[in-house]
PASEBA-1860 file (N, C-alpha, C; in nm, 3 decimals):
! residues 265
1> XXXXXXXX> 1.667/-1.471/4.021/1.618/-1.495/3.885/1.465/-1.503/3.888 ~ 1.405/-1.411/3.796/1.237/-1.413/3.768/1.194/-1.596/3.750 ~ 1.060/-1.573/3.785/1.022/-1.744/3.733/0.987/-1.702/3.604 ~ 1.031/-1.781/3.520/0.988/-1.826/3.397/0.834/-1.787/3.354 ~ 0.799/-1.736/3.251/0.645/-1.710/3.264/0.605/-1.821/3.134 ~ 0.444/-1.867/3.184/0.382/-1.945/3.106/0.356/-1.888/2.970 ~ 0.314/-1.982/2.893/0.283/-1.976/2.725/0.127/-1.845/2.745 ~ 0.087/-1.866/2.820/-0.048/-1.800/2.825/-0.007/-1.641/2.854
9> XXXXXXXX> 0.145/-1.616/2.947/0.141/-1.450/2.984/0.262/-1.411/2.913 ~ 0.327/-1.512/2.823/0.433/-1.462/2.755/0.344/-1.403/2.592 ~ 0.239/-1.519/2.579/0.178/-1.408/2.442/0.065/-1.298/2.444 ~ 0.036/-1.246/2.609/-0.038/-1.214/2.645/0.061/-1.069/2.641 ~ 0.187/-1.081/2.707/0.313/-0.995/2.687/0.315/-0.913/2.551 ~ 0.330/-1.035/2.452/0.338/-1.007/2.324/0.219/-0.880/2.278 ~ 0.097/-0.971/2.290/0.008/-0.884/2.264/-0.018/-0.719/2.273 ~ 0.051/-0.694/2.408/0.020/-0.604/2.511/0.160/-0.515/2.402
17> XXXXXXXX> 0.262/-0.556/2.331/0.354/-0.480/2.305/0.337/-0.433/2.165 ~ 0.245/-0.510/2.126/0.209/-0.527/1.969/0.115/-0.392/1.970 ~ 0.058/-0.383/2.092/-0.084/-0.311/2.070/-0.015/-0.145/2.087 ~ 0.103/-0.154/2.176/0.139/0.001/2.165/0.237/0.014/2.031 ~ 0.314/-0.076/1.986/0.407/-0.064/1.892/0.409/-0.083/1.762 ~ 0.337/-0.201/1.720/0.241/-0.214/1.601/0.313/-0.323/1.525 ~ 0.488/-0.293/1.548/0.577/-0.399/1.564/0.681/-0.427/1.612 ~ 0.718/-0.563/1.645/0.816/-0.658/1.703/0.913/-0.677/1.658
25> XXXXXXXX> 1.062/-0.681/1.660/1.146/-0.784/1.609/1.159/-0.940/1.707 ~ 1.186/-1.010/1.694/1.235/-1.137/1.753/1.333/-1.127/1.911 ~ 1.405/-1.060/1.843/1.526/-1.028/1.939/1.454/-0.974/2.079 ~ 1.387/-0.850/2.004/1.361/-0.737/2.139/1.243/-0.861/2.248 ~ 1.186/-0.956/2.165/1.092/-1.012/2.227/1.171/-1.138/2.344 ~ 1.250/-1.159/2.232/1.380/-1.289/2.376/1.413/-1.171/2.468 ~ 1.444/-1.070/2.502/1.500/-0.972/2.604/1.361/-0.951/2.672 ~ 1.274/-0.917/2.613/1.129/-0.892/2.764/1.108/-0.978/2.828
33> XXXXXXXX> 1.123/-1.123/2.717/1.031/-1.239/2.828/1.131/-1.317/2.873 ~ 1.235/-1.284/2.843/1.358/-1.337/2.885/1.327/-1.491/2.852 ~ 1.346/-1.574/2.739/1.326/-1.667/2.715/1.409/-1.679/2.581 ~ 1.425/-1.789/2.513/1.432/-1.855/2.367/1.379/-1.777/2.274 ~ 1.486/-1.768/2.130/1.437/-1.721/2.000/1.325/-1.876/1.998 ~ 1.368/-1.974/2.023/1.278/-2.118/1.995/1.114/-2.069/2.007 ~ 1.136/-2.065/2.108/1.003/-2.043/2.225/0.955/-1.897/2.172 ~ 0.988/-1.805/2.152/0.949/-1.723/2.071/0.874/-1.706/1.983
41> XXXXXXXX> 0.939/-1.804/1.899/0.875/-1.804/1.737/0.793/-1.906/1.716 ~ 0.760/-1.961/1.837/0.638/-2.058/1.869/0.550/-1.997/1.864 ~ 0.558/-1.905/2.020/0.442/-1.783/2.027/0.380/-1.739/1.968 ~ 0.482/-1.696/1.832/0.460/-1.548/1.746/0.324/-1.689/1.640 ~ 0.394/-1.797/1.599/0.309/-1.887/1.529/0.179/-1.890/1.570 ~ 0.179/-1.936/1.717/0.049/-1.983/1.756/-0.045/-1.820/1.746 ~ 0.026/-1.775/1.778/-0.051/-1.591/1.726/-0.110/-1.598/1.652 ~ 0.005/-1.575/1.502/-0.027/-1.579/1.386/-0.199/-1.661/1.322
49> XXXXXXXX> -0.166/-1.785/1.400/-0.262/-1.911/1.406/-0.394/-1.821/1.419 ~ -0.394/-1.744/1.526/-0.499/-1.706/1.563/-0.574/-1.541/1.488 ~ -0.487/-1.522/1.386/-0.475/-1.411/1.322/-0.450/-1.292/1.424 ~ -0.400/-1.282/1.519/-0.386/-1.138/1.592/-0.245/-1.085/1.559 ~ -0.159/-1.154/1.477/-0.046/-1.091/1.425/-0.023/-1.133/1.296 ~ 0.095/-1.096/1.229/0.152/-1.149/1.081/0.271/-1.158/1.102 ~ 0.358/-1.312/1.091/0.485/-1.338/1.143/0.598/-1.216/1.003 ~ 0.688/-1.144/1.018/0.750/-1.113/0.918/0.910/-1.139/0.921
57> XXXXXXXX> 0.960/-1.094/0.833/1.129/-1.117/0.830/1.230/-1.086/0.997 ~ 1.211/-1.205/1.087/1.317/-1.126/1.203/1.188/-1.069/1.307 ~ 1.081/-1.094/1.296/0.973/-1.021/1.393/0.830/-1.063/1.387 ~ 0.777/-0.919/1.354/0.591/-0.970/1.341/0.518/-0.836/1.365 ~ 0.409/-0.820/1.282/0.313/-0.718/1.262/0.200/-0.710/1.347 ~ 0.149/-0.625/1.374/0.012/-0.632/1.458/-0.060/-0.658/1.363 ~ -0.191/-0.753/1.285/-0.265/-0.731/1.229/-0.415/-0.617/1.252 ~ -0.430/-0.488/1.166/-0.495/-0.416/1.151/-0.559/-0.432/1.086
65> XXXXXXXX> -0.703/-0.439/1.111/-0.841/-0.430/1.038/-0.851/-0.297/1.012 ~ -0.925/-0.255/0.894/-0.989/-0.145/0.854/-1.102/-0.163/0.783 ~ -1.235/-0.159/0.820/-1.356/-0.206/0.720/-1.414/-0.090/0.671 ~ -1.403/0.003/0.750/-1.539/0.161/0.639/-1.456/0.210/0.577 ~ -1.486/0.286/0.475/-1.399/0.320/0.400/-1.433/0.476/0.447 ~ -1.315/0.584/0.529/-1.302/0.697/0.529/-1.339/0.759/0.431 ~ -1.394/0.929/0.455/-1.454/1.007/0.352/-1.285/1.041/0.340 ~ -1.294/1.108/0.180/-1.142/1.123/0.078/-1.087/1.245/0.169
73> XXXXXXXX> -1.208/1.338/0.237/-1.142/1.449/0.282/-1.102/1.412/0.391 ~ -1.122/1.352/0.499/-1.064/1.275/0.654/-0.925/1.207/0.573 ~ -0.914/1.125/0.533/-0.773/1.086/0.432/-0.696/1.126/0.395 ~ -0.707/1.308/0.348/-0.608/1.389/0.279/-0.525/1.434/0.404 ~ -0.603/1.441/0.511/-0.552/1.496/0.637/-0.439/1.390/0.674 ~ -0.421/1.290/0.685/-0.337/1.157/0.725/-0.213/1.123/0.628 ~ -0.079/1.180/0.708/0.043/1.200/0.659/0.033/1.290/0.492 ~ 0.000/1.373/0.520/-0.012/1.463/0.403/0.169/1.498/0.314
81> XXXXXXXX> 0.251/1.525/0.415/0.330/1.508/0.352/0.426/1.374/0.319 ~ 0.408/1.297/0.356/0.490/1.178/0.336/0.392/1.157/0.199 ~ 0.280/1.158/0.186/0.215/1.121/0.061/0.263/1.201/-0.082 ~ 0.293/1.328/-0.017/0.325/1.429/-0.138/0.448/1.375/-0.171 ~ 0.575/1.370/-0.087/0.701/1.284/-0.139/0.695/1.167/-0.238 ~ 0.632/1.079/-0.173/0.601/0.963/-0.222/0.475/0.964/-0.400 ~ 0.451/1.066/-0.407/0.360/1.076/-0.511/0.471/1.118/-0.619 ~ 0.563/1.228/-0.535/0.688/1.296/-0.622/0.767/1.213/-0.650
89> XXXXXXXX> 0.857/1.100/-0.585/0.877/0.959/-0.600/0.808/0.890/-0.743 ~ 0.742/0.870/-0.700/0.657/0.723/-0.799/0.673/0.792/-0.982 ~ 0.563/0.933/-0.940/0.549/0.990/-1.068/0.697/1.002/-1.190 ~ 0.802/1.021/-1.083/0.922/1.006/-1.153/0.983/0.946/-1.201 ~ 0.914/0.783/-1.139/0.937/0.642/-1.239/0.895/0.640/-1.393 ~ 0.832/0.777/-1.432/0.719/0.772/-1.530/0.835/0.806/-1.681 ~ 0.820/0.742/-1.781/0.923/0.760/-1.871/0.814/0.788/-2.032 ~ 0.929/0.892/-2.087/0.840/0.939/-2.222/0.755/0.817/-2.285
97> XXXXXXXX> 0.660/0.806/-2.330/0.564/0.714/-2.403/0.482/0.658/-2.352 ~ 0.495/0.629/-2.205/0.442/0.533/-2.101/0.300/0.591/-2.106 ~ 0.226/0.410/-2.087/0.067/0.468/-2.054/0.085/0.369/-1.960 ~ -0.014/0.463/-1.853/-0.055/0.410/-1.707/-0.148/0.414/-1.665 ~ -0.170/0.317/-1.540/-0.294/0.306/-1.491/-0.277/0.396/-1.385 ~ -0.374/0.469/-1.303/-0.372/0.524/-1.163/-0.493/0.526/-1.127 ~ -0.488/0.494/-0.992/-0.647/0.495/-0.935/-0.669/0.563/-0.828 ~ -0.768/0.565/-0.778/-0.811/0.677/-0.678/-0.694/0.665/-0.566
105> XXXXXXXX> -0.767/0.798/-0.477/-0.745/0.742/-0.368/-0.624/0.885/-0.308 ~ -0.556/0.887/-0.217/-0.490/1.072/-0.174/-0.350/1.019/-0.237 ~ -0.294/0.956/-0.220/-0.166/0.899/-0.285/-0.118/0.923/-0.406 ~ -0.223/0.815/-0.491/-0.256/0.798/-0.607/-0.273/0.947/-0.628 ~ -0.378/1.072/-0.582/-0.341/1.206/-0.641/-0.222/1.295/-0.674 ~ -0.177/1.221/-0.557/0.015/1.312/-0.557/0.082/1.278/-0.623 ~ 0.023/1.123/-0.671/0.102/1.075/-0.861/0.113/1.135/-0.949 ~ -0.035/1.186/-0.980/-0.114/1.237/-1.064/-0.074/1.387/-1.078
113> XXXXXXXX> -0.072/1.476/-0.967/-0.012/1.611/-0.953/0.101/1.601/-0.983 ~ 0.221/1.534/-0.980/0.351/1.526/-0.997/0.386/1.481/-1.080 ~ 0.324/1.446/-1.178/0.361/1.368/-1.301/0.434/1.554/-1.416 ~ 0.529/1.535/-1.480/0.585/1.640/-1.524/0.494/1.717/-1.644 ~ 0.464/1.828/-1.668/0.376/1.872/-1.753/0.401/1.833/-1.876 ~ 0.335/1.841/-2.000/0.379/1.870/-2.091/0.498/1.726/-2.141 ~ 0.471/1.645/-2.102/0.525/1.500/-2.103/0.450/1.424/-2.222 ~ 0.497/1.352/-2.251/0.452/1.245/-2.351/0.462/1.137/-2.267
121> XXXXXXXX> 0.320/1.122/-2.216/0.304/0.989/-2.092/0.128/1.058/-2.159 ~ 0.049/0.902/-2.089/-0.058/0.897/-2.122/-0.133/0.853/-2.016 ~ -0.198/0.901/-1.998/-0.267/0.852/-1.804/-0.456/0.803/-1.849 ~ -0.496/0.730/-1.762/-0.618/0.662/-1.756/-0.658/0.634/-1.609 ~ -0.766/0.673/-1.594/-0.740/0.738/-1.432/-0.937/0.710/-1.353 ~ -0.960/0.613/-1.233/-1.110/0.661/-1.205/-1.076/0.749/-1.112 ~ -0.972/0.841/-1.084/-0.990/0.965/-0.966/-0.996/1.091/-1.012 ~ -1.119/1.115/-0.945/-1.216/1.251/-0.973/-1.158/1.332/-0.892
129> XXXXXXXX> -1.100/1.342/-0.789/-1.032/1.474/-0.712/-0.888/1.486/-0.845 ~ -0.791/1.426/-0.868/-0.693/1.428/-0.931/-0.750/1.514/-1.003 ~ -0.808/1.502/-1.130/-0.876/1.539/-1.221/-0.939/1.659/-1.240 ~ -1.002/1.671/-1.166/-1.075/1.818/-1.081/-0.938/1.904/-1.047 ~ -0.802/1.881/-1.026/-0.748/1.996/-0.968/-0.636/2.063/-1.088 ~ -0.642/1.887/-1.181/-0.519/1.911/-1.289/-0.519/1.997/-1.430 ~ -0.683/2.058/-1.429/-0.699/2.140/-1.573/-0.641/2.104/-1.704 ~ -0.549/2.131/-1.771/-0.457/2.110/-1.870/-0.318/2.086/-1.846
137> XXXXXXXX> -0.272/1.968/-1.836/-0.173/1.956/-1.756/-0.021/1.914/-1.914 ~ -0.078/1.943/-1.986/0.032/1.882/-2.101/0.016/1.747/-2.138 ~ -0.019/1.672/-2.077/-0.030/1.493/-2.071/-0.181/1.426/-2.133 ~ -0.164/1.352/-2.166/-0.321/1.326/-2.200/-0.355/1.269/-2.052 ~ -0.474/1.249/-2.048/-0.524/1.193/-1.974/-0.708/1.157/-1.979 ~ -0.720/1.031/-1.938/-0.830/0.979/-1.972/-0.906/0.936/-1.867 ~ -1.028/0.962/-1.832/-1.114/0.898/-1.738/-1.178/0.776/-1.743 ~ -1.233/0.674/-1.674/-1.240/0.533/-1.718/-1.414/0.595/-1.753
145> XXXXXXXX> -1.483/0.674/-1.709/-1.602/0.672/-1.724/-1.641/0.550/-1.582 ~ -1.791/0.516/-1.580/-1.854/0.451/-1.454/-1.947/0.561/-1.343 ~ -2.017/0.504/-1.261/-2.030/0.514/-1.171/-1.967/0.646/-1.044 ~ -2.041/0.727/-0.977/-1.947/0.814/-0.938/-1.980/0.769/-0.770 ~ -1.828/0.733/-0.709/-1.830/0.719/-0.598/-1.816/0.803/-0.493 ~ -1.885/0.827/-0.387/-1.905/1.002/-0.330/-1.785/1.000/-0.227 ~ -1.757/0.916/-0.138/-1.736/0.892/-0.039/-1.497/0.873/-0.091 ~ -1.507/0.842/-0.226/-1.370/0.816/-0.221/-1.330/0.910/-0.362
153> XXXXXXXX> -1.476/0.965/-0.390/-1.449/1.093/-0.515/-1.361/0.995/-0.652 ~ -1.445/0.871/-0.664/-1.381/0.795/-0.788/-1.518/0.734/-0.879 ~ -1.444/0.659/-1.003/-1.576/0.627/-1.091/-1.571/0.498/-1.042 ~ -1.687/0.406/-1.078/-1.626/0.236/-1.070/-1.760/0.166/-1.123 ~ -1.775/0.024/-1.104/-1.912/-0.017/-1.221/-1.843/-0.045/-1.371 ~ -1.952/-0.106/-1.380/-1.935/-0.145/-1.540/-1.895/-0.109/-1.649 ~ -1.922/0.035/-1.676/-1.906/0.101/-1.767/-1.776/0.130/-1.742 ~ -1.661/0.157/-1.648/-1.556/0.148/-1.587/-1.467/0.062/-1.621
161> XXXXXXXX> -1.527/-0.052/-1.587/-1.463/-0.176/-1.643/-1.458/-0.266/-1.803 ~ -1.533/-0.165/-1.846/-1.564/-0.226/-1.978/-1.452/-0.146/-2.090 ~ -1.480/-0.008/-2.012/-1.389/0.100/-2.087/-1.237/0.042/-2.092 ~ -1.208/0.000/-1.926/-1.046/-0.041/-1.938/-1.003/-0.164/-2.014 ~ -1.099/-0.255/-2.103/-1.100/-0.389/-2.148/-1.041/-0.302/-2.288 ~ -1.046/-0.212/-2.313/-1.002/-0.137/-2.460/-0.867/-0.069/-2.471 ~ -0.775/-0.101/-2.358/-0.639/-0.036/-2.336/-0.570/-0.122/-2.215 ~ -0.456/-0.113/-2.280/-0.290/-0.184/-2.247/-0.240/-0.078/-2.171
169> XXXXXXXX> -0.172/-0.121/-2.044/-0.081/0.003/-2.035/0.054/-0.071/-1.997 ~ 0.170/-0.004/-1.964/0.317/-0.067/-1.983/0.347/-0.018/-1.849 ~ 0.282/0.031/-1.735/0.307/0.122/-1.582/0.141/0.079/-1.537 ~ 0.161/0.058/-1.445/0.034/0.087/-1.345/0.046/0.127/-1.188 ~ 0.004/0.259/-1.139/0.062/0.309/-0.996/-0.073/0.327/-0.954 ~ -0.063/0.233/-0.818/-0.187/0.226/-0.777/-0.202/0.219/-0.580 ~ -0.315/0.309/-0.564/-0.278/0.364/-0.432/-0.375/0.242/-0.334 ~ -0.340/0.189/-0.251/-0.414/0.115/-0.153/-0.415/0.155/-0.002
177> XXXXXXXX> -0.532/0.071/0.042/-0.579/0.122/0.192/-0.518/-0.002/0.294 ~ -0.432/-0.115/0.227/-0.407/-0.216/0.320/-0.265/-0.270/0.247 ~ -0.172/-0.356/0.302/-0.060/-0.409/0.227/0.027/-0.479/0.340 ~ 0.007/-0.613/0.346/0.048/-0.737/0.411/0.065/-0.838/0.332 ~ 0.195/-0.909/0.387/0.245/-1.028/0.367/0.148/-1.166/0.350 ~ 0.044/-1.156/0.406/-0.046/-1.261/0.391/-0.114/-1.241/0.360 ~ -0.241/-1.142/0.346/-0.337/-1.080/0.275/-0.289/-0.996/0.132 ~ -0.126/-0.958/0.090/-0.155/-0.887/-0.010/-0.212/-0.732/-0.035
185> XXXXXXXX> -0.275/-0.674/-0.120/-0.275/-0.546/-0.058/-0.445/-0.510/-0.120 ~ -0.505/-0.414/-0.011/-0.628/-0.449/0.022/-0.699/-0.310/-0.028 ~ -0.809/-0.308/-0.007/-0.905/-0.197/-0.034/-1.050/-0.201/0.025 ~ -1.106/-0.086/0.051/-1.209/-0.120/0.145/-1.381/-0.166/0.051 ~ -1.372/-0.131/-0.060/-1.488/-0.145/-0.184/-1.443/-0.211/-0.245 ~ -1.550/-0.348/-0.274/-1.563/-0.370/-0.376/-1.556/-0.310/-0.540 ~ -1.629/-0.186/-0.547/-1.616/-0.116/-0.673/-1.483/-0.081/-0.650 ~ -1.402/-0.017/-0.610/-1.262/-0.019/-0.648/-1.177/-0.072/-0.699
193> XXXXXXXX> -1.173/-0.210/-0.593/-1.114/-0.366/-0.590/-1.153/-0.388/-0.752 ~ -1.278/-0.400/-0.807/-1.309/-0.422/-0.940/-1.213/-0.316/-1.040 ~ -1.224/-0.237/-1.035/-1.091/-0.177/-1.113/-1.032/-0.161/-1.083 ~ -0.927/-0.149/-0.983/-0.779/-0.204/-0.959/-0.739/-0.323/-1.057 ~ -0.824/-0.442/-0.958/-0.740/-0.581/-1.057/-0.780/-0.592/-1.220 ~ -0.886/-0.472/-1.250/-0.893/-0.493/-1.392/-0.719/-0.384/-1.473 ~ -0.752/-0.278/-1.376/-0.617/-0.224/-1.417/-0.493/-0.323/-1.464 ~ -0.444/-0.370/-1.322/-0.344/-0.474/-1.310/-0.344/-0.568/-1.429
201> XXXXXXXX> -0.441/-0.615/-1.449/-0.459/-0.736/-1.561/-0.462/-0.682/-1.693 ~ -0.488/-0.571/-1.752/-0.417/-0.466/-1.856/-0.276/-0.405/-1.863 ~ -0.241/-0.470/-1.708/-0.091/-0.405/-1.729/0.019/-0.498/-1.786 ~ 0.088/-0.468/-1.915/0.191/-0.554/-1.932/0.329/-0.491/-1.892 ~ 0.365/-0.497/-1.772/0.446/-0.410/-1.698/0.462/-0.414/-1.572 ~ 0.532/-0.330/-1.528/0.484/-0.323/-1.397/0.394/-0.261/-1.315 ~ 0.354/-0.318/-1.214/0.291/-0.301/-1.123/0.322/-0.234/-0.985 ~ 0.327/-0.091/-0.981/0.392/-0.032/-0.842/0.280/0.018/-0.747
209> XXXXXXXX> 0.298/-0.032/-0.630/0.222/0.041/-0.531/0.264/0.154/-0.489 ~ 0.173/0.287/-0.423/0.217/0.375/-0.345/0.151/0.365/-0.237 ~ 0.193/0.376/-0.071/0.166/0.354/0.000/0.230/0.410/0.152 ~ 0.203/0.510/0.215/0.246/0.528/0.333/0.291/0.442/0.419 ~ 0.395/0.468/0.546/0.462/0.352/0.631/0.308/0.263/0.706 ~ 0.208/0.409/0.740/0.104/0.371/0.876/0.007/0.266/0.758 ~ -0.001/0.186/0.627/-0.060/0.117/0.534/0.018/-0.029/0.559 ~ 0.111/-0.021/0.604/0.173/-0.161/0.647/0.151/-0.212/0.761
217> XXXXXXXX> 0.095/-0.379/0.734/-0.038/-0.406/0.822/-0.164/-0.416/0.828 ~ -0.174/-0.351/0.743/-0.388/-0.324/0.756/-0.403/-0.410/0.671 ~ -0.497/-0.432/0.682/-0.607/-0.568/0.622/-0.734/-0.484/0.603 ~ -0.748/-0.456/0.504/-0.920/-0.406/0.422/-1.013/-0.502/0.376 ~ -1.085/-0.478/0.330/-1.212/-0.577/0.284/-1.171/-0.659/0.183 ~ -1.129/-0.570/0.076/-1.073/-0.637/-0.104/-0.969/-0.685/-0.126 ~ -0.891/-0.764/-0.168/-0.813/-0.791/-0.202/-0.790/-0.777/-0.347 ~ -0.669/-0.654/-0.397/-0.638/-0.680/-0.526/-0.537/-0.743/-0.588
225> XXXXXXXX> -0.443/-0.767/-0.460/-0.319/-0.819/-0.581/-0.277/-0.877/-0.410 ~ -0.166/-1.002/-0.450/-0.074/-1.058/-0.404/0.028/-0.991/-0.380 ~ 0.125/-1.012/-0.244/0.272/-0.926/-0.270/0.335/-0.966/-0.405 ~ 0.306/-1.143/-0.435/0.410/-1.194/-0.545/0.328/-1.114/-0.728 ~ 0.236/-1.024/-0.657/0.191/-0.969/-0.843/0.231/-0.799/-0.828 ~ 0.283/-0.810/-0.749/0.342/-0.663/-0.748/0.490/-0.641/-0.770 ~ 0.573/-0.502/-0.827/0.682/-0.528/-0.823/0.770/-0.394/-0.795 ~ 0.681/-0.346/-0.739/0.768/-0.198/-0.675/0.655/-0.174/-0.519
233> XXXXXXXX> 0.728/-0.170/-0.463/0.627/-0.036/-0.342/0.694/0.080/-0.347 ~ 0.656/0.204/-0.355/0.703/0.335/-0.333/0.642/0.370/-0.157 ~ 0.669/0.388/-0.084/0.660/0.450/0.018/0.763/0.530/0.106 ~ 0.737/0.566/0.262/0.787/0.714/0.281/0.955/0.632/0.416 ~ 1.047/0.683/0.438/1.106/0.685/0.517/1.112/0.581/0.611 ~ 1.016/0.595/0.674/0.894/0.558/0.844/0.861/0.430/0.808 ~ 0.890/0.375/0.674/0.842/0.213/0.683/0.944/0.134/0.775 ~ 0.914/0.086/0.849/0.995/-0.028/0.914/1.095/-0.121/0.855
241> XXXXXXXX> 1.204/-0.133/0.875/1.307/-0.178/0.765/1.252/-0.337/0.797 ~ 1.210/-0.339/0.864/1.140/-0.525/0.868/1.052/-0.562/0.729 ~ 0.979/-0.476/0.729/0.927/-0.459/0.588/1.005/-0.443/0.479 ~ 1.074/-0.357/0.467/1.142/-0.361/0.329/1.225/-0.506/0.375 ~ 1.289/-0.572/0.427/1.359/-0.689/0.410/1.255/-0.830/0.379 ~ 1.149/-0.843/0.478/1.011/-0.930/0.402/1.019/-0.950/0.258 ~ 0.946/-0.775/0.227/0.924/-0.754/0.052/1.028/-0.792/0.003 ~ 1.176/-0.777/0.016/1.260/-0.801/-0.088/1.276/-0.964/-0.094
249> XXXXXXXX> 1.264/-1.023/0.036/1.235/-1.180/-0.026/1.113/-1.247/-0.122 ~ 1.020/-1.138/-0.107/0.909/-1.146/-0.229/0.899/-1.068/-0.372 ~ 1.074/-1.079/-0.390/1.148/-1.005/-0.478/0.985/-0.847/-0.557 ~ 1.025/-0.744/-0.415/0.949/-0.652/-0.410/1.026/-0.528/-0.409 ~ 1.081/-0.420/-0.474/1.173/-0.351/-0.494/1.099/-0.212/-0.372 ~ 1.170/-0.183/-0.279/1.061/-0.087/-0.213/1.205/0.042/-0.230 ~ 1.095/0.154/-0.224/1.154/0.312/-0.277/1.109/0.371/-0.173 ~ 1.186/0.416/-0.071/1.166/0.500/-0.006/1.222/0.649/-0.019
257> XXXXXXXX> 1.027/0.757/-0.002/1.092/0.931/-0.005/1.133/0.929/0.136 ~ 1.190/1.062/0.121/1.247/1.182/0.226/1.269/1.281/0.182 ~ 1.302/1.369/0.286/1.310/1.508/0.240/1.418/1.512/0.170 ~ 1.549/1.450/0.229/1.685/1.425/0.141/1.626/1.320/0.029 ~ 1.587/1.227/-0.031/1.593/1.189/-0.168/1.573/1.280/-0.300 ~ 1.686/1.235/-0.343/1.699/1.303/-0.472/1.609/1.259/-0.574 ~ 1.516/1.346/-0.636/1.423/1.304/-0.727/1.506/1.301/-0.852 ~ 1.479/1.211/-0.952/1.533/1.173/-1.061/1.464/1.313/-1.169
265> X> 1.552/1.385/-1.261/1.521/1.491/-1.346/1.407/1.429/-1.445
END
């Protein structure tokens, strides 16, 4: 029988598994160190304590920093198609009359592209790539006006925020760069972060995120919303079912695409 390993090389273990895997369940972690769920979920605490993880439903997250905010074109490149599903997804939540919020960002475009032509839906939007590719799309659609941001191809600023103080919407689908259990879901600007939560706070409705599996975890600069002010995630397959069981105790409805999901007509 192995000797027993100390508190110091059993979360040192941890660490070391976190860093190739990104995440843990509980279980798999009593089988490496051959020890206690007890003793375990000590570990994973005193971790947590130290922010190098995020305890979740049955396991635990690597916590991921992300502080610069990638140029929009390095971004489009990163799961391109799980984003297109997931944009085809969300947009389909979209029902005749509905006005929505959408905000920047590569996600948030595949909303925007997929939304059905010629619809009676009403869109309000600071993303300038969306916009730029959609010409006359049947739908209204409205720009917040603001500020033009180069680096994420969106508006933001005052004039941005002043514009959205003049409209309600009953949907808001909104794309983020971070989305954790303890942080909530994140963004790397300030000017964004500023219209996001102004979005949100115009929304009498819901509130859905779209978000790729590799977005679970990261921690960005901004914080716009709480898990408990959100009430859908749309994301792809590849999310970790640890996650969808978390969210649903933060009564969080998560939608996962695939190539097999049937899109709603």
């Amino acid at each position: 029988m192995s000797k027993p390993l100390i508190p110091a090389q059993r979360r040192e273990r941890i660490q070391e598994y976190l860093a190739i895997h990104q995440i843990v369940r509980t279980a798999d972690l009593c089988d490496l160190l051959e020890t206690s769920e007890a003793t375990v979920r000590r570990d994973l605490e005193w971790l947590e304590a130290k922010g190098i993880l995020e305890r979740t439903h049955g396991g635990a997250i690597l916590n991921q920093r992300m502080i610069l905010e990638q140029e929009y074109q390095q971004r489009v490149q990163h799961h391109p198609e799980e984003k297109r599903r997931i944009g085809e997804l969300a947009a389909s939540l979209l029902e005749e009359g509905d006005i929505v919020f959408i905000n920047s960002g590569t996600t948030a475009t595949q909303v925007l592209q997929h939304i059905q032509r010629d619809s009676q839906i009403t869109v309000f939007t600071n993303n300038v790539s969306a916009v730029l590719d959609l010409g006359d799309p049947g739908f209204h659609y409205y720009m917040t006006g603001g500020e033009f941001q180069s680096r994420s191809n969106s508006l933001a600023g005052r004039f941005a925020l002043d514009n959205l103080n003049l409209v309600y919407a009953n949907k808001a689908i909104l794309g983020v760069d971070g989305i954790s259990l303890k942080h909530g879901c994140t963004v790397p600007t300030n000017g964004e972060a500023e219209v996001v939560r102004r979005m949100i706070e115009r929304t009498k409705g819901q509130v859905i995120i779209v978000a790729d599996h590799s977005k679970w975890g990261v921690v960005s600069n901004f914080q716009i919303a709480m898990i408990d002010e959100i009430d859908k995630l749309v994301s792809d397959e590849h999310l970790d079912s640890s996650a969808v069981e978390s969210l649903a105790e933060h009564k969080v409805d998560c939608m996962l695409a695939s190539a097999s999901t049937p899109i709603p007509a």
